[in-house]
N, C-alpha and C positions, 0 to 999 in steps of 0.2 A: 580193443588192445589184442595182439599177438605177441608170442614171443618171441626171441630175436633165436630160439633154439628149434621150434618148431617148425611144420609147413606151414608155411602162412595161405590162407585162401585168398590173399587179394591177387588174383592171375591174371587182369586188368589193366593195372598200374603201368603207365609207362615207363618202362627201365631206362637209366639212364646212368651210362659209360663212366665209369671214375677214371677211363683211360684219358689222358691226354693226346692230342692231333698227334703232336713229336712219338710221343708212346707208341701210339697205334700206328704210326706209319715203320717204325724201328718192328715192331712186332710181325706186322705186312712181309718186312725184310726180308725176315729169317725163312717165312713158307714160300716166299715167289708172290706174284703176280695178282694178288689173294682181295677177300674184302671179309669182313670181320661185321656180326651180327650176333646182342646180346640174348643169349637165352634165357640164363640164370644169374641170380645175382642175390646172396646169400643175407645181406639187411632185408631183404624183400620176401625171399620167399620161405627163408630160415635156412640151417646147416641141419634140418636131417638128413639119411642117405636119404629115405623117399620121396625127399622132394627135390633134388640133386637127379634121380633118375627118373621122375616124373616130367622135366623139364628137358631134359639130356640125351633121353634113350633113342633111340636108333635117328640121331639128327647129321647121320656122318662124319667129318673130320672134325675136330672142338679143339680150340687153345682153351687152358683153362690159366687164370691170372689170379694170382692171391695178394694181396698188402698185409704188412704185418705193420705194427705199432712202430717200430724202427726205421722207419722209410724204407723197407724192401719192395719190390717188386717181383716175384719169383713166380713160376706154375710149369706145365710144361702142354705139350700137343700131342695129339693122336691122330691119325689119317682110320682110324678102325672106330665104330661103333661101339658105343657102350649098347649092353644089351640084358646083361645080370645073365651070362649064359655060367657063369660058375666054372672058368676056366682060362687057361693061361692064356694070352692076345699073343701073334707075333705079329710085330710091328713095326717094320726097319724104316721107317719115315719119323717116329716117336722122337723128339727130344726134349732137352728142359732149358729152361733159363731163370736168366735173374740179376737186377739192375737195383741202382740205386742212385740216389741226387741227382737223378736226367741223364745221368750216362749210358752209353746205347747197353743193352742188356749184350751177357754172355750166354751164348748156347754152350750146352750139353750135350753133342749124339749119342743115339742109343749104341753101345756099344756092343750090343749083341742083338739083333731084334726080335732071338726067343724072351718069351715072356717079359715085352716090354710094359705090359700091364697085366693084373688079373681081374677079372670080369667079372665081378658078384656082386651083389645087393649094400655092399657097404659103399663108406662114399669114394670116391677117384681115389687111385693110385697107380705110381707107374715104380712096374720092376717090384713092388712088393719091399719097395727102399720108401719110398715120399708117400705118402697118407696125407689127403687133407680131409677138414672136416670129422676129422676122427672121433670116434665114438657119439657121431651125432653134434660134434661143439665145433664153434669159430676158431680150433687149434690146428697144427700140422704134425706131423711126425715124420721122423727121418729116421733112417736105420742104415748103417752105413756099413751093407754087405758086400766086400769085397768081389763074391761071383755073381754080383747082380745086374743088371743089364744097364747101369750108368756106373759112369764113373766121378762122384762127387765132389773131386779135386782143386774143380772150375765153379763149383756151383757157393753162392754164399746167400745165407737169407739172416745172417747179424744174431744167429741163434736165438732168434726171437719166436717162438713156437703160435704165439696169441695172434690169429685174423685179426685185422679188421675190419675186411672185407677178400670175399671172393665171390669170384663170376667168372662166367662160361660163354665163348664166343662159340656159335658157328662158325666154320671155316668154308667160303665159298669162292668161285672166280668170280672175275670181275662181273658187272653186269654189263650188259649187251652195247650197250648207251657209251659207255668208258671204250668199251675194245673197238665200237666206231670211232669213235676220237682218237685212239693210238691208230685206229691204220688211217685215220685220215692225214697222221703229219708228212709232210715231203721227207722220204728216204737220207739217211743220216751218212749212210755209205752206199754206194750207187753199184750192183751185181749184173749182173746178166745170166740170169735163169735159163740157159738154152745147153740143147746136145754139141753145137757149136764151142762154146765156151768150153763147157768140160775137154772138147777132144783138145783145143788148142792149148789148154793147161798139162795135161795129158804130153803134150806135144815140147811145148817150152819146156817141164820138167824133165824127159828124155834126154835132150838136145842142150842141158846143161852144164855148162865146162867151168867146174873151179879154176881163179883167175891165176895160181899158181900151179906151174907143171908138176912138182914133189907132190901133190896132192891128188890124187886120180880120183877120190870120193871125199866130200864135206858130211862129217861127223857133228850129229845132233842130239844134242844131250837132252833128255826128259826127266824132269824133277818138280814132285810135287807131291803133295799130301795121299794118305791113304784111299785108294777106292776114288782118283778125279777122275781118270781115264788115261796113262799114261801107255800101256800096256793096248788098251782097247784104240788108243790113236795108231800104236803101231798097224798093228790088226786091219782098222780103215784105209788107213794107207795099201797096205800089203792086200786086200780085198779088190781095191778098185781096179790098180795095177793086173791083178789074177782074173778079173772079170765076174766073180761072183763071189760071198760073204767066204771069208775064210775066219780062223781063230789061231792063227799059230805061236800067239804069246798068251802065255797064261792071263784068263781077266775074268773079272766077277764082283762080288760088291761085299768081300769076307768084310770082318774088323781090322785085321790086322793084315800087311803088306803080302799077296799071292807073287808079287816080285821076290827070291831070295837073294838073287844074284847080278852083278852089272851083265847085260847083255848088251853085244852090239849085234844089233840086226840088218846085214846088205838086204835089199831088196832086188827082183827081177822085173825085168817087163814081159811078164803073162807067164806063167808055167816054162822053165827050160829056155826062159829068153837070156836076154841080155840083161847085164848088171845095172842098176839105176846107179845114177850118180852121186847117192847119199849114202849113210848108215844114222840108223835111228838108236839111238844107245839108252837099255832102259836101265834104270837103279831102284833100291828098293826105297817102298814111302816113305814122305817125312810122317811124323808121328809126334804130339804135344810130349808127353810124356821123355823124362832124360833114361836114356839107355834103350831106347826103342825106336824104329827104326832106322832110318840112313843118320850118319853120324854124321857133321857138320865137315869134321877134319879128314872124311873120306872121299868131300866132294873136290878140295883142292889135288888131289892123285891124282880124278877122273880127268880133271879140266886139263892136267899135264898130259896126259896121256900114260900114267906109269900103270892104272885098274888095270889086269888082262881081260878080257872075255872071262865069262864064266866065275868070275872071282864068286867067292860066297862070302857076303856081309857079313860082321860079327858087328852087334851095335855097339857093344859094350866093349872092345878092340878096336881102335883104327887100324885103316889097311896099311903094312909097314914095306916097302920096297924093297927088292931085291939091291943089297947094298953096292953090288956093281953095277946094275940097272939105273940106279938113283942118281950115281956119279958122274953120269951123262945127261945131259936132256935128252926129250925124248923128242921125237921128227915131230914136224908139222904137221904132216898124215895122222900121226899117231895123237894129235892132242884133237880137244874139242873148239868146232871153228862158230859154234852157235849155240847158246842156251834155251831151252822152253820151260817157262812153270804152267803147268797144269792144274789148274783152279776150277773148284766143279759150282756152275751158276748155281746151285741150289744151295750153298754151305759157305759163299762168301760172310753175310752177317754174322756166321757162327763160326768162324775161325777164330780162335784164342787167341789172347796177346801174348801167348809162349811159340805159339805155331810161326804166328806173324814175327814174331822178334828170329826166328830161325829163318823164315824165308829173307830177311832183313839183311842175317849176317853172311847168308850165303849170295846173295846179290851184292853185297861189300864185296865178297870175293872175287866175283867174276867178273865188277866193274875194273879193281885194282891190274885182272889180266887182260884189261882189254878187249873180253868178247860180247860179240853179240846178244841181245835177247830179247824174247819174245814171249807175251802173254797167249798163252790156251786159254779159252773158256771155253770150258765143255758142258754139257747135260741144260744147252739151252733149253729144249724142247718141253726138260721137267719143272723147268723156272716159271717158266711163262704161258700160260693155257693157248693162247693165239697163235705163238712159235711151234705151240705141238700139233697146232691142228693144222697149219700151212707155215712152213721151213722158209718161206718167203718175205715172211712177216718179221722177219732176224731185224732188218734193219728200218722197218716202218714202229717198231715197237720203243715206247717212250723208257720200258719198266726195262728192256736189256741191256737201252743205253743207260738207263741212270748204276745198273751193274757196270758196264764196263767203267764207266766215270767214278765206281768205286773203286773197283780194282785198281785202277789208273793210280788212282791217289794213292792206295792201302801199301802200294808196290813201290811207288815212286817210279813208272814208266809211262812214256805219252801212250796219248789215247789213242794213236795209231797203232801203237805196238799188241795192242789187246784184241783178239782174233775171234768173234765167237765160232762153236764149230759143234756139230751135231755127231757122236761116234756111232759107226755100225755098234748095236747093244742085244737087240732083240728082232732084227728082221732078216730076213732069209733071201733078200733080193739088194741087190742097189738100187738104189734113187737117185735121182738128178742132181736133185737140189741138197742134198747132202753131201753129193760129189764134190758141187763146186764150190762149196765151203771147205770142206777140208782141202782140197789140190790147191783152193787161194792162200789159204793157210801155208800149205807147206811151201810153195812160191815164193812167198815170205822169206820162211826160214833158208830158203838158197839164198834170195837174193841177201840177206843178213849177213850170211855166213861170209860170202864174197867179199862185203863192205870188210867184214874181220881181215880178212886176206890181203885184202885193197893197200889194207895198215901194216899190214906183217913185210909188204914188197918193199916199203920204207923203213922199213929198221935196220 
């Protein structure tokens, strides 16, 4: 006999998953491309911290999953090492979740990735909020510090403190065997990988004439949740055109919106050239939380055309029009002829039903005027391990279609409209194959924009 408190020594024992297939594949979701291996598992080896870190310590990325008496399922993930270094982890991949009756679990992101855990000899916690295993027992504890690096808002576990089990997965990519199988299916969407292609995109893009004259440049609206790549799509664009990496919109991976302001940004063709036939118009993030970021009633302005350049968001204020301005409509130049939402492939399964319920209402909005839209997915590369290692594999890959096929639904827009697209982030050169993703992308959003127009010659 052992106790269900201590380490147990039977390290033998075949472990065996209380997760369910639906569980484990919902849980897969939220990391990417992922495959999930029991380490620990606390009827087995018992809830002290050292048999927690005996099992745990330096195995790489871990979800940890707890069940409480109440039917919760709650834990969260770390892409860091446990290690008992007795110090704060930063960890901007870290989040949490937590489900219940079969329903897909809700993530958590860490909301700051300083000290999204601390590293010592006691058992798992993340942020120094969530303690499992506490003081050596099958309990949890939660502390609900407002400067802590979650925000508990979204998070429910039925305030039921008592385990009745928890366990610890590694987190690894797929195995080898699997990523043959995804590249072996016939291509889902058909590319042409060549210098060829790019120049000809390159080329169509230039040579593009909005189908009405009052309009000399089609205005492309960017809207989407904090940190997808709104900013950094500009960036891509404006880099490839320049011929090497630029950054001239603010981008980065804060918490909260590096966008403060609506910009609309023309673009040139190369340094001192000629004007491109668009403007890329950014806003600041949407954001779960009410009074924080882009406010719902600011996006119908933008879509009229009454936002100026430059405006600076107040979230808790809508933007109010100049009341001789407002008494007129505003030209067709001056409105927006196509929409993009900006969805980043690593945080689709963790979008909230408050995020979603805002992307919902502002796509009411922009169906009721009529315009265009088009799905971004961006940060394929971090979704899926085989996309990262060849940008080719975008459309051989089983795990990006079954994201876009989320998306699709989650949006309510066909499955054509959903674009995957890799943004300049961290390299110092362009690439091919990240060119001709994004330039098919924006290809897109012209030929969109025109279909808008196509409708406006008829009014």
């Amino acid at each position: 006999m052992h106790s269900a408190f201590g380490a147990s020594k039977i390290y033998n024992v075949p472990l065996t998953s209380r997760l369910t297939e639906k569980q484990r594949k919902q849980l897969c979701d939220m990391m990417g491309n992922l495959e999930l291996s029991l380490l620990y598992k606390g009827s087995v080896h018992g809830y002290k911290a050292s048999a927690f870190h005996q099992r745990c310590d330096r195995q790489g990325p871990t979800l940890l999953v707890a069940y409480n008496r109440s039917g919760y399922i709650f834990g969260g993930y770390t892409s860091v090492d446990y290690a008992q270094s007795g110090k704060p982890v930063r960890d901007d991949q870290a989040f949490l979740f937590s489900a219940q009756d079969g329903k897909a679990p809700v993530g958590v992101r860490v909301s700051s990735g300083h000290c999204a855990r601390y590293d010592d000899a006691e058992g798992p916690n993340f942020g120094q909020q969530l303690y499992f295993c506490y003081n050596n027992h099958p309990v949890v504890k939660i502390e609900n510090n407002p400067k802590g690096a979650f925000n508990f808002h979204y998070f429910s576990y039925g305030y039921d403190t008592w385990l009745s089990e928890c366990e610890v997965y590694k987190v690894e990519q797929r195995s080898a065997l699997l990523e043959t199988q995804v590249r072996a299916e016939m291509p889902w969407r058909n590319v042409l990988w060549t210098a060829e292609r790019r120049a000809e995109l390159m080329e169509m893009i230039r040579n593009f004439k909005p189908l009405m004259r009052s309009v000399s440049r089609v205005r492309i609206l960017m809207i989407g949740p904090v940190g997808a790549g709104k900013s950094s799509f500009f960036n891509s664009i404006n880099s490839i055109f320049t011929g090497h990496v630029t950054n001239k919109a603010m981008s980065g991976s804060a918490g909260t919106s590096l966008t403060v302001q609506f910009r609309t940004y023309p673009l040139k063709d190369g340094c001192g050239g000629k004007p491109l036939p668009f403007v890329l118009c950014d806003t600041i993030g949407l954001e779960e939380q009410s009074g924080a970021g882009l406010d719902i009633e600011d996006i119908s302005s933008i879509l009229q055309g009454h936002v100026p350049d430059r405006y600076n968001f107040n979230p808790t204020t809508p933007f109010q029009p100049d009341e001789q301005k407002s008494s007129k409509p505003a030209s067709l130049q001056e409105k927006i002829h196509c929409v993009v939402y900006v969805i980043d492939a690593t945080k689709i399964s963790l979008m909230s039903d408050k995020l979603q319920g805002k992307l919902t209402s502002i796509r009411r909005n922009v169906n009721s005027l009529g315009i265009a839209q088009i799905v971004l997915m961006t940060k394929i590369d971090e979704a899926c391990p085989h996309v990262q290692k060849d940008l080719q594999s975008v459309y051989v890959s089983s795990y990006i279609k079954s994201k876009v096929q989320e998306v699709s639904s989650g949006l309510g827009v066909p499955v054509s409209c959903v674009l995957p697209v890799k943004n300049y982030s961290q390299e110092l050169e362009l690439e091919l194959n990240c060119d001709v993703l994004l330039l098919t992308a924006l290809q897109q959003m012209l030929r969109f924009a025109n279909d808008y127009l196509d409708d406006e010659l008829f009014l």
